[in-house]
Chimera marker file (.cmm) of the C-alpha trace (Angstrom):
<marker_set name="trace">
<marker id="1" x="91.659" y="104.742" z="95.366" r="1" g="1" b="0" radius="0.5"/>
<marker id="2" x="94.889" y="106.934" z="96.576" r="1" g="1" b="0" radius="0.5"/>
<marker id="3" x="97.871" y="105.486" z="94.815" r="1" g="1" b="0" radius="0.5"/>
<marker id="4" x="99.811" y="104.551" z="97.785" r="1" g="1" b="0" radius="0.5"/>
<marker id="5" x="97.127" y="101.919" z="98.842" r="1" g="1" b="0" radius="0.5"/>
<marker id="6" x="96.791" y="100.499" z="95.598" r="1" g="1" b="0" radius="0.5"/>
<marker id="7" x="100.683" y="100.210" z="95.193" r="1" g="1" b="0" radius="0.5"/>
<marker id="8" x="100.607" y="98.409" z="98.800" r="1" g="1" b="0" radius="0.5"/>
<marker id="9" x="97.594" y="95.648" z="97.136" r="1" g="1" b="0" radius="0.5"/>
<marker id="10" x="99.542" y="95.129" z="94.009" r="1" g="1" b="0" radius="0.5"/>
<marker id="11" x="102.256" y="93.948" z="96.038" r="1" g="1" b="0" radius="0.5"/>
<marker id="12" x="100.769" y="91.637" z="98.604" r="1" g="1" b="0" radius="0.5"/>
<marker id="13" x="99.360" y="90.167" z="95.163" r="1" g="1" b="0" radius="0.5"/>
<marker id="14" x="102.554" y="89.840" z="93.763" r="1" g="1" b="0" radius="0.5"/>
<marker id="15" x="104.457" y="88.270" z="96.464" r="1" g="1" b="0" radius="0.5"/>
<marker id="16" x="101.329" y="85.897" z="97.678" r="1" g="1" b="0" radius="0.5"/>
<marker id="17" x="101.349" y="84.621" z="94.033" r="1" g="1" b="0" radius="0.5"/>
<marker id="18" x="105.000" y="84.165" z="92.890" r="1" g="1" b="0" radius="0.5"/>
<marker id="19" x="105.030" y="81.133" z="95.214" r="1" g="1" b="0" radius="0.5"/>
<marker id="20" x="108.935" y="80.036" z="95.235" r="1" g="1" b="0" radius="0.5"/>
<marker id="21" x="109.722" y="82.391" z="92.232" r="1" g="1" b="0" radius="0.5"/>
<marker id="22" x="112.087" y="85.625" z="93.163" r="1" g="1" b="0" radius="0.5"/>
<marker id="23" x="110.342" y="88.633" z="92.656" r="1" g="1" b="0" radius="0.5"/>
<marker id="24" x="111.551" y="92.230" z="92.568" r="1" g="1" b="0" radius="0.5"/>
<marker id="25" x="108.892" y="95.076" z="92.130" r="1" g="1" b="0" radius="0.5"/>
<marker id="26" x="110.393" y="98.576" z="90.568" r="1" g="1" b="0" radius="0.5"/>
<marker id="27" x="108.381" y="101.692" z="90.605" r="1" g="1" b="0" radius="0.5"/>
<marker id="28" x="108.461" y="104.866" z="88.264" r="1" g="1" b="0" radius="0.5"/>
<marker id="29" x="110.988" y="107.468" z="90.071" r="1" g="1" b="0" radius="0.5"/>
<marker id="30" x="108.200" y="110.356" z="89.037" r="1" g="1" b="0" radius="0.5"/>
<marker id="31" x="104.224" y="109.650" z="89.343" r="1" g="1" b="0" radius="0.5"/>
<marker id="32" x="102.221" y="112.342" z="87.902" r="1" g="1" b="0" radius="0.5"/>
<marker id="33" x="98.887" y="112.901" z="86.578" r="1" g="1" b="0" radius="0.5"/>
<marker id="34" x="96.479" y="110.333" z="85.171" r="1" g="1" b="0" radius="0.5"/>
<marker id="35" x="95.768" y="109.944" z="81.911" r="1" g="1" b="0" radius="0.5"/>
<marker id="36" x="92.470" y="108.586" z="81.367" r="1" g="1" b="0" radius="0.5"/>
<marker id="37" x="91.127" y="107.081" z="85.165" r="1" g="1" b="0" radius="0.5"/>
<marker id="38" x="89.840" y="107.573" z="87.357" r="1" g="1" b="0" radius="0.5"/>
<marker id="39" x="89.483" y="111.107" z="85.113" r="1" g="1" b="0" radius="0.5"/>
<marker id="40" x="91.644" y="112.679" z="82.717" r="1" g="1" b="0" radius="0.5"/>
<marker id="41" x="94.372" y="114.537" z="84.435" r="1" g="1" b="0" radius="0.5"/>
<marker id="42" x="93.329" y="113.645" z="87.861" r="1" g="1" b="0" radius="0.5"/>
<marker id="43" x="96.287" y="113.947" z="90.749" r="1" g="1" b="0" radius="0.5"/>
<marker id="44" x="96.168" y="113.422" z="94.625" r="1" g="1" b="0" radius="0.5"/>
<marker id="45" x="98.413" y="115.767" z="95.742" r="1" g="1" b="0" radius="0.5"/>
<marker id="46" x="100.595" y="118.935" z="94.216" r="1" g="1" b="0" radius="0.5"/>
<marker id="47" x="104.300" y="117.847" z="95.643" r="1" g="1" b="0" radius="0.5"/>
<marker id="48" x="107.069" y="117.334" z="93.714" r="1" g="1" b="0" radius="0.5"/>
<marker id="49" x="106.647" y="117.607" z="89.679" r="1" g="1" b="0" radius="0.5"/>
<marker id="50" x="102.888" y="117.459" z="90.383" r="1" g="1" b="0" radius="0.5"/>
<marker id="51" x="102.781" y="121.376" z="92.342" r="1" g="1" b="0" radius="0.5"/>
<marker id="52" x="105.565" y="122.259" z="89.564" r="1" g="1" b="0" radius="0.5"/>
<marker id="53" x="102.962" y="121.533" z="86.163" r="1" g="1" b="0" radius="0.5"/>
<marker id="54" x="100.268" y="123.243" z="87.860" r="1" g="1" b="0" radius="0.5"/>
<marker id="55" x="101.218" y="126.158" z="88.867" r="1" g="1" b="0" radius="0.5"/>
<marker id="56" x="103.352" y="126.362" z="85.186" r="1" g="1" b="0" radius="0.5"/>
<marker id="57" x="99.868" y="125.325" z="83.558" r="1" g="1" b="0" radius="0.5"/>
<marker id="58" x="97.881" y="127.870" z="85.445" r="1" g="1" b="0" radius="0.5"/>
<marker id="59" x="100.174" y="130.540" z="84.808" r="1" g="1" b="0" radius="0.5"/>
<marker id="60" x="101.595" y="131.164" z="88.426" r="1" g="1" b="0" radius="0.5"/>
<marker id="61" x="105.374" y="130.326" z="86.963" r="1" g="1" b="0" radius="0.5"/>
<marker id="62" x="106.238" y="132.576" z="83.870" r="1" g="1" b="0" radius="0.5"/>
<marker id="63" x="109.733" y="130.927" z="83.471" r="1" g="1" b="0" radius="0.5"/>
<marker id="64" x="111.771" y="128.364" z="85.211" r="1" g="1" b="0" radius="0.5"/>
<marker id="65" x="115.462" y="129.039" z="85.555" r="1" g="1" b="0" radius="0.5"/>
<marker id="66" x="117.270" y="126.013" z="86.343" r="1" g="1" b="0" radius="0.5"/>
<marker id="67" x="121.378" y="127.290" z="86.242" r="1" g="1" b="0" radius="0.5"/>
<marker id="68" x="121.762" y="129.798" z="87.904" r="1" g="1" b="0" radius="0.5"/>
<link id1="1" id2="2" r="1" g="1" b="0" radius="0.2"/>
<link id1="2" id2="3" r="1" g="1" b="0" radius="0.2"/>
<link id1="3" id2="4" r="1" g="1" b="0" radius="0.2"/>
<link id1="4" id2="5" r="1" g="1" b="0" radius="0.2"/>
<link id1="5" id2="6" r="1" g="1" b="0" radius="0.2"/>
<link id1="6" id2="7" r="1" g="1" b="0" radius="0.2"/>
<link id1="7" id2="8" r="1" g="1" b="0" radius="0.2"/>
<link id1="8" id2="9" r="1" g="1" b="0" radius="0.2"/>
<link id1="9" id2="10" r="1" g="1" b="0" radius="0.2"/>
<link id1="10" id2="11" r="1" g="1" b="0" radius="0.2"/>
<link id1="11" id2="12" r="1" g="1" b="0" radius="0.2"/>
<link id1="12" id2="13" r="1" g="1" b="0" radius="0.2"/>
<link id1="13" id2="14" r="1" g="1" b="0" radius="0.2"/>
<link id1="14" id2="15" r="1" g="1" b="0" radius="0.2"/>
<link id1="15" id2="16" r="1" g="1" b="0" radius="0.2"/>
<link id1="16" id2="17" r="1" g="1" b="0" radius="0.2"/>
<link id1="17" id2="18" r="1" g="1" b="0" radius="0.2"/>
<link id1="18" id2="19" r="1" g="1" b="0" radius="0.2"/>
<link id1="19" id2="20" r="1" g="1" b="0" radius="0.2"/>
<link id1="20" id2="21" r="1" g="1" b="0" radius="0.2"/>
<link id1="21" id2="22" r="1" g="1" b="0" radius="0.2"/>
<link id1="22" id2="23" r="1" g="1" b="0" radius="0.2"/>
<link id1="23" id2="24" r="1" g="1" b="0" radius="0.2"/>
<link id1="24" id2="25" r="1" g="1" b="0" radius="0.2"/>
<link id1="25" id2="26" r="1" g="1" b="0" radius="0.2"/>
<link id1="26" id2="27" r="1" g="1" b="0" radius="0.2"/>
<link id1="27" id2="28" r="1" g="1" b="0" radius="0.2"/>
<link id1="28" id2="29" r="1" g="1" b="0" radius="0.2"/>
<link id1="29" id2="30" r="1" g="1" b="0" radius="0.2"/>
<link id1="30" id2="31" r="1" g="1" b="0" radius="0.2"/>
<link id1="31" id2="32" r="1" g="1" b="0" radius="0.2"/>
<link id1="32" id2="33" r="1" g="1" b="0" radius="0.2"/>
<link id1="33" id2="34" r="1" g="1" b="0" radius="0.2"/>
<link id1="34" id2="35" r="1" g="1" b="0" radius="0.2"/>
<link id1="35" id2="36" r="1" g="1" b="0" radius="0.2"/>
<link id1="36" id2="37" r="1" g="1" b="0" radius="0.2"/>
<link id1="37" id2="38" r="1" g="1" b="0" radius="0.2"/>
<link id1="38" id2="39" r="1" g="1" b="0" radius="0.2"/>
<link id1="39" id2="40" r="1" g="1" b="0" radius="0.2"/>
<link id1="40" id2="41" r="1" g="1" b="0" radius="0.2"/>
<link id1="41" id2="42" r="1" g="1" b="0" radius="0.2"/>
<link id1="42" id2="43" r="1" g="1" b="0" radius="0.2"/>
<link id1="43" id2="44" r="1" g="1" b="0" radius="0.2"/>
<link id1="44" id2="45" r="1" g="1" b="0" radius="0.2"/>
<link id1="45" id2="46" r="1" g="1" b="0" radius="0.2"/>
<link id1="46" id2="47" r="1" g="1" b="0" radius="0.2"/>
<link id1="47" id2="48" r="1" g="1" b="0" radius="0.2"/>
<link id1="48" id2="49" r="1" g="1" b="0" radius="0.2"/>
<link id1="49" id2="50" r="1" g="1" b="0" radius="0.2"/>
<link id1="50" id2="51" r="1" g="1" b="0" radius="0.2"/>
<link id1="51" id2="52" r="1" g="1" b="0" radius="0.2"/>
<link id1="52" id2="53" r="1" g="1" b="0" radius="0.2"/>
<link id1="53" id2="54" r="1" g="1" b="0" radius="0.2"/>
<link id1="54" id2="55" r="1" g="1" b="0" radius="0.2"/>
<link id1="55" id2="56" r="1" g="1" b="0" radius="0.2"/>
<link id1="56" id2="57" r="1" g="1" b="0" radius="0.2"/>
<link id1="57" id2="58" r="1" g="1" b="0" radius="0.2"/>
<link id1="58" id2="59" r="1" g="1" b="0" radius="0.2"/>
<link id1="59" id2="60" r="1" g="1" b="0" radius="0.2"/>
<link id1="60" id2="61" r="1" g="1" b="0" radius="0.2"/>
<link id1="61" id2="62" r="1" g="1" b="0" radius="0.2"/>
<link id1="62" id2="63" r="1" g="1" b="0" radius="0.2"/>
<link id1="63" id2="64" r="1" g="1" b="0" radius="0.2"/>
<link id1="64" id2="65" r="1" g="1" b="0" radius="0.2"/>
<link id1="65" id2="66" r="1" g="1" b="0" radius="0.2"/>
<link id1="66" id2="67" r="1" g="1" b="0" radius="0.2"/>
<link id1="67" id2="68" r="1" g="1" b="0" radius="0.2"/>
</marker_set>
C-alpha cells in the first residue's frame, strides 16, 4: 500500500473518531526506507534522501561535499 494512501486512511480515521476532541496530525519531515514491512528496506520512490542512500549504497556517489 503506497504511503501516501495510507497516510490519507489514517487520517479520515483520526478525525472521524476524535468526535469533539481537537486533533492535530504531524508527520516525519524525512520518510525513508522500511525497516521490516512490507520487506526490509523496501522504498516507493528514489527522490529526496531516498535517490541520495542509494546511489551512496550502490557506489554511484564516492563522496558528498556539502560546503563548498
Amino acid at each position: 500500500m503506497p504511503y501516501t494512501f495510507s497516510k490519507h486512511l489514517a487520517e479520515i480515521l483520526v478525525e472521524e473518531s476524535s468526535g469533539d476532541i481537537p486533533i492535530c496530525i504531524v508527520r516525519p519531515s524525512v520518510v525513508t526506507a522500511a525497516n521490516k514491512e512490507p520487506i526490509p528496506g523496501w522504498i516507493d520512490n528514489f527522490t529526496g534522501f531516498n535517490g541520495m542512500q542509494v546511489s551512496c549504497c550502490c557506489g554511484q556517489n564516492q563522496r558528498l561535499e556539502w560546503w563548498r
